[in-house]
N, C-alpha and C positions, 0 to 999 in steps of 0.2 A: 282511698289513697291509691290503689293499686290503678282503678282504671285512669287515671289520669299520667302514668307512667307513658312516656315517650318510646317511638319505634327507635331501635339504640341504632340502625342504620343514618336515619335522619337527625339524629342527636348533632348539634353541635358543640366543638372544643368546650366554649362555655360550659356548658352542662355538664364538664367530667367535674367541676369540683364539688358538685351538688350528689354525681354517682359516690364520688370518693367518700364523703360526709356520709353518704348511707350505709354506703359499705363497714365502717369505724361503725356506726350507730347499730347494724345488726350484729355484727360480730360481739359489740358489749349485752346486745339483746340475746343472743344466742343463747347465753347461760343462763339467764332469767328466764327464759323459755321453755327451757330446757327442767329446771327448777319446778317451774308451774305444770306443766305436765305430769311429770314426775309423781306430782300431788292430786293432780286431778285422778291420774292413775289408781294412785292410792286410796282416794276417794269414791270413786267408782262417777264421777262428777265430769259433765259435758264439759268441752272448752269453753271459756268464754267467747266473744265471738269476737273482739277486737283481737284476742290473741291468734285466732285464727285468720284475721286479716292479714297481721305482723307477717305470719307464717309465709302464707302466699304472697305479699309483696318481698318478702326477702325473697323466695324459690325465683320470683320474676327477676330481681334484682342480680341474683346469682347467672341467672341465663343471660341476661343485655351485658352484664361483664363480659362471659367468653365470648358472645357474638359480635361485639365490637369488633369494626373495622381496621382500626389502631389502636396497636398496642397500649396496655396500660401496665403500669407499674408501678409497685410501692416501696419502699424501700425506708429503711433505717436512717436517722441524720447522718450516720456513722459510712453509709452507703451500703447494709447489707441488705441484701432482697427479703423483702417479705411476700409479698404476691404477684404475681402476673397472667395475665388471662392467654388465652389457645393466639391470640392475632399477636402478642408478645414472642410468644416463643416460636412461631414460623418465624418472625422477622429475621429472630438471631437465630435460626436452624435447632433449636430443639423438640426433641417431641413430651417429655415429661417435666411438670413442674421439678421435681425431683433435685433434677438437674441442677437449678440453678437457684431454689429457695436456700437463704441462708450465706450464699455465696456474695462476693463483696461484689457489688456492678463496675468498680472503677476497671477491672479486669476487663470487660468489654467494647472501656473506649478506647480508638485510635490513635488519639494523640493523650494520653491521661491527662494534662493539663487542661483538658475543654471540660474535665470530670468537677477538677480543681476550678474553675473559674465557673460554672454552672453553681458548684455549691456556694460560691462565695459571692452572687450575685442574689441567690435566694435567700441567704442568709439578709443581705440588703433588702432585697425589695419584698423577699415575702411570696412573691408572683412571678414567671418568665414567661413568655411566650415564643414560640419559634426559635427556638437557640439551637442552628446549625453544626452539626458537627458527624465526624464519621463514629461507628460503630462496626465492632467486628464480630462477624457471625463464628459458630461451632469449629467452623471448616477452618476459619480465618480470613474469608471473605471480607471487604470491606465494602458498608451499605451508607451510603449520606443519610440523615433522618433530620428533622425537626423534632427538636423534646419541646413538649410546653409544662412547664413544672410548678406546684404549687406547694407550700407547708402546711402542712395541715398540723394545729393544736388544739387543745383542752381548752375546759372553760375556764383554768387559772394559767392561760398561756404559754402552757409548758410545750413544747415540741413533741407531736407523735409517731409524724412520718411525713416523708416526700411522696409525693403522687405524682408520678407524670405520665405524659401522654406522650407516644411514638409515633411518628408519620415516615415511613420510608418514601425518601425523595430519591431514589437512587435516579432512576429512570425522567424523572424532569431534572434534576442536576446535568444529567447526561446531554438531554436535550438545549436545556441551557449553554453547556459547555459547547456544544454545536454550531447554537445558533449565536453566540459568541465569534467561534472561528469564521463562520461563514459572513460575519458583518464583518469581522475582520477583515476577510477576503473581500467583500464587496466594497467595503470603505479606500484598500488597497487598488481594486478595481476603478473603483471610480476617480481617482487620481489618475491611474495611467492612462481612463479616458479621459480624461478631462484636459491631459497632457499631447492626448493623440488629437482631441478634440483642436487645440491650440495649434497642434500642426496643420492639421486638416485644413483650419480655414487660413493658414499659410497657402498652404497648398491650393486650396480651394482660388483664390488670388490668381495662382502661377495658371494655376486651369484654365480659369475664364479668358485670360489672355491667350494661353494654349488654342484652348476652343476656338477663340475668335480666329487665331493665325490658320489652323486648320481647316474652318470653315472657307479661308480665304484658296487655301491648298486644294482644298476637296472639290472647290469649283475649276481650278486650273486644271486639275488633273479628269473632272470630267469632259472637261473641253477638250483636252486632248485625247483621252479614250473616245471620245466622241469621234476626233479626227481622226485616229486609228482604225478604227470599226469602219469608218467609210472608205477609207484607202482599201484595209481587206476586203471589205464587200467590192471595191473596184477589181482588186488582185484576183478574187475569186473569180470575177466575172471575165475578166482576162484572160484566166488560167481554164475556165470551162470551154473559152474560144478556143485554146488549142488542141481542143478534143475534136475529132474527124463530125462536119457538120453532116456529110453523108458517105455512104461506104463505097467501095470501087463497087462497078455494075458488071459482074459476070454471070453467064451463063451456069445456073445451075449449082450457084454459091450465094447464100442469105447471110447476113450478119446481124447480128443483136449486140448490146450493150449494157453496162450499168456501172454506174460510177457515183461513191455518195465519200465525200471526205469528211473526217472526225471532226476538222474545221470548218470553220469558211473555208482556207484553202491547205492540200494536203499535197503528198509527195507520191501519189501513185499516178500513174500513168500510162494509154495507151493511144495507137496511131495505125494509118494506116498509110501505103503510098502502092501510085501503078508503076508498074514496071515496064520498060522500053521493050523487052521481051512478051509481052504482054499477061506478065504475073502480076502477085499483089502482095505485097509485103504487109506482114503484120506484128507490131510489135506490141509487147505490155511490159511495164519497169513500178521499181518500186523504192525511192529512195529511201534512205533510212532517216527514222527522226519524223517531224510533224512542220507545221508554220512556212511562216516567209522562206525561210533559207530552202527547206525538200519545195518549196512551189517553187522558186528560182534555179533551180537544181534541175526539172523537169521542164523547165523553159529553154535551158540548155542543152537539153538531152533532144527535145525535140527536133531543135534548129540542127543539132548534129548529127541525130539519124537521119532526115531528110536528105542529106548530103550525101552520106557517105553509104543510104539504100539503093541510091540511083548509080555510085559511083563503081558501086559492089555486086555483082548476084550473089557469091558466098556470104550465107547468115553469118557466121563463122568468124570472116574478112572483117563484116559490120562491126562485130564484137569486139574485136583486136582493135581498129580503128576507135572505137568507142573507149575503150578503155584506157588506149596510150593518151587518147586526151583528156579523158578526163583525171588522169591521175597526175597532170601536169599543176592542175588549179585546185585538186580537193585534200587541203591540208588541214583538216578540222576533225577527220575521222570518220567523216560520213562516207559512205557507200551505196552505190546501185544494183538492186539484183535485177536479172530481165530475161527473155524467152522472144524469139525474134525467129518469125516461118516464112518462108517463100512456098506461095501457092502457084501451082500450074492447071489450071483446071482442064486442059486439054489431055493433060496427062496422068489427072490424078491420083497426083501425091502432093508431098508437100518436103521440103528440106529445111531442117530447124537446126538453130544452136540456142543452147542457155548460160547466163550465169548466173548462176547460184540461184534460180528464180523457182518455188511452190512447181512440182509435174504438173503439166495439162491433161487433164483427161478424153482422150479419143475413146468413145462410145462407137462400137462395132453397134450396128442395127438387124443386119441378118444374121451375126452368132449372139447378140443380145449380149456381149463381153465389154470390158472396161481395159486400157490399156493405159499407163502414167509412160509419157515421154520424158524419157531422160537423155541426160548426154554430160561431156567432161566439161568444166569449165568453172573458174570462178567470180566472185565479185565484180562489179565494174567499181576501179577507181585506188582497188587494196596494192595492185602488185603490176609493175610497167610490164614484164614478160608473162603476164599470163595468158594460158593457150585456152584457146577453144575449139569445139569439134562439131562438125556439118553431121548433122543422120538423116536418112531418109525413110519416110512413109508412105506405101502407097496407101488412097482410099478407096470405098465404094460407096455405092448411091447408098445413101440413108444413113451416114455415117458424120456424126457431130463432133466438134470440138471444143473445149473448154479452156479457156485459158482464166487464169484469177489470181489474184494475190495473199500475199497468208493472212491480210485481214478478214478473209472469208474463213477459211479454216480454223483460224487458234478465236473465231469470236467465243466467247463463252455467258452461260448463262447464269442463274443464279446460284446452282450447284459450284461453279468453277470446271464444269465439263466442256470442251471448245467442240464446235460444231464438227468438225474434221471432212477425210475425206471421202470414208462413207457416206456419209448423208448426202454428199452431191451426187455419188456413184449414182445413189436410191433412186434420185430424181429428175438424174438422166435417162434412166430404164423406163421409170413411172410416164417421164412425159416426154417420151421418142417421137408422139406422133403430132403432139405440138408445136404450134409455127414457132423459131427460131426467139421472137419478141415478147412472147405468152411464158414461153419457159424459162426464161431468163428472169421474167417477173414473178414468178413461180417461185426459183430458187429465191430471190431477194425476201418474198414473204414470209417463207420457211424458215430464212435464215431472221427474220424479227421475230417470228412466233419464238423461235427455240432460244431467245437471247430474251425478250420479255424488257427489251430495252428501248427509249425515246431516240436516243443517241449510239453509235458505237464507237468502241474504246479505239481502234485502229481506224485507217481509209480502206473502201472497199472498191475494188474491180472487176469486172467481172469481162471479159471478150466471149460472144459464143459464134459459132460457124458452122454450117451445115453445106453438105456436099454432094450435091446429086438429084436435087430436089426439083 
């Protein structure tokens, strides 16, 4: 009998009423046992050997009770506790039977009514399985469990005890309750898509007609950026024309260049014209702002220094005249800054006025010095009286001149550090003994290495002149 005892792990529910029944059957065996020993004792006489089977299947029977996974419990019809095994009393948080034999169990249910309708359902059927309800532990915790309950009687029918079995569901109740809310929510969900979903293909409707209108948009308007793009590439090409195709021819004076606009076409600017006196005037501007309006701007500026460099020797005179007209037509806020020399190469020097335009840098060649030409003067275009001032320079052989715009200076790279006006200082020193059109390409390269850029964010200018050469 014994080996055929089940692992009380693997034991299912079924099987508690067959433990229950055993249980009743040793406990009445006990004393008979108990009795027979007793005697054998007495007699000096072995056990028999079925008694000692009884033995050892109760010891076993005794251990698969406390080892049981859920709790078991026996109790009185009346509801007092008679037994309960170690997996019982973790449930409800006790540690000694002590505790709780004897004590009424209705005390431990949650709602007492589920105690009340538990008995009066077995009293009916005899049997319950699964009958949900809460249970409260030592502490007063509340634990959901499953009882499954059965009556256990005598062979004349009499009632001897309830047996039931405990399964804490707390933790799938839990889960349950979850996954409850969360269909909730998804069921919730799926309404308001289904709602959005209805819009949508409302919308979906208004789109496709959208689209269509769009697509019909999107070709106009490539057709006209098309047509854009080739006007500017005309405008550029226009506005490259006004740049000097070759430089006045004098003795002992080279000129270099460089001019790259942010756009197709930009607002910086430089010129040259000869003089009846036999000088050569050289200007560089830079209006403010970018596009059509600074390339129109400098179209203007052109046609009017021409005029008024032959009508003037005074740089100065040019400036004034520049400025009273242009400050007649420029009501939009924009501005010209610029820097304007009269070369004598017979005489070598040079007389300049600026407004408001970036210092040039003159590079002395036999003290190896850097000098920024300054002078009084402001904006073209801000203020009808404002004054400007003539200074004079003389030069020597080997001595260069730079003229540029603050897009050379404020470019920056990827730090946000702007090239300035050291680094050109550097590279008029480094390359003094470089022709006039080497170094000028020089500085340009310098200035893309230290900017790490395809494109620059400003227009760039660059005028260079060497003296004596």
């Amino acid at each position: 009998m014994a080996s055929k005892l089940k692992d009380p792990k693997k034991t299912s529910r079924c099987g508690y009423r067959m433990f229950f029944g055993l249980k009743i059957f040793l406990n009445s065996f006990d004393k008979k046992l108990a009795d027979r020993e007793r005697k054998t004792r007495d007699s000096s006489m072995p056990l028999p050997r079925k008694t000692r089977d009884i033995k050892i299947t109760g010891a076993r029977y005794r251990r698969f009770f406390q080892d049981l996974q859920d709790g078991l419990l026996m109790t009185t019809p009346s509801g007092d506790v008679l037994e309960i095994n170690q997996a019982g009393l973790e449930a409800l948080g006790y540690l000694e039977k002590s505790e709780l034999l004897g004590s009424p169990v209705v005390r431990h249910y949650a709602n007492p009514r589920d105690r009340c309708h538990l008995g009066a359902l077995l009293e009916e059927r005899g049997f319950i399985k699964d009958f949900e309800t809460r249970l409260l532990k030592k502490d007063g915790t509340e634990i959901w469990v499953w009882i499954t309950a059965h009556v256990r009687k005598d062979d004349r029918g009499r009632v001897l005890c309830h047996e039931k079995m405990i399964k804490d569901i707390t933790n799938r109740k839990r889960l349950k309750d979850q996954l409850l809310e969360k269909n909730r929510l998804l069921e919730r969900a799926y309404r308001d898509l289904k709602e959005e979903k209805d819009k949508i293909e409302v919308q979906a409707g208004m789109l496709v007609k959208a689209v269509a209108e769009g697509e019909e948009a999107k070709k106009s308007l490539e057709e006209q950026n098309r047509r854009i793009m080739v006007e500017l590439d005309l405008a550029a090409k226009l506005q490259r024309g006004l740049l000097p195709k070759r430089y006045p021819r004098r003795r002992g004076v080279r000129f270099a260049s460089k001019y790259i606009p942010s756009n197709r076409i930009g607002g910086d600017f430089f010129d040259t014209v000869e003089l009846d006196n036999g000088g050569v005037g050289v200007v560089i501007a830079d209006v403010s702002g970018h596009g059509p309006a600074a390339a129109l701007l400098t179209t203007m500026f052109k046609i009017s220094f021409q005029r008024y460099a032959r009508e003037f020797l005074s740089p100065s005179r040019v400036l004034e005249q520049l400025n009273r007209e242009f400050c007649r037509f420029i009501t939009t806020g924009e501005y010209i800054t610029a820097f304007y020399l009269v070369l004598n190469p017979g005489e070598k020097k040079i007389v300049y006025s600026k407004a408001g335009h970036p210092y040039p840098i003159l590079y002395r060649k036999r003290s190896n010095t850097h000098e920024l030409l300054d002078a009084d003067g402001f904006f073209i275009g801000m203020f009808d009286e404002a004054v400007f001032e003539d200074r004079m320079v003389p030069l020597d052989s080997g001595d260069r001149l730079l003229l540029y715009t603050d897009g050379v200076i404020e470019a920056r790279n990827a730090a946000g550090v702007c090239f300035d006006l050291k680094n050109l200082e550097n590279i008029l020193a480094e390359g003094n003994d470089l022709p006039c059109d080497t170094l000028i390409e020089a500085i340009y390269q310098q200035l893309a290495d230290f900017t790490q850029k395809e494109s620059f964010e400003d227009d760039l200018c660059m005028v260079l002149l060497s003296v004596g050469e």
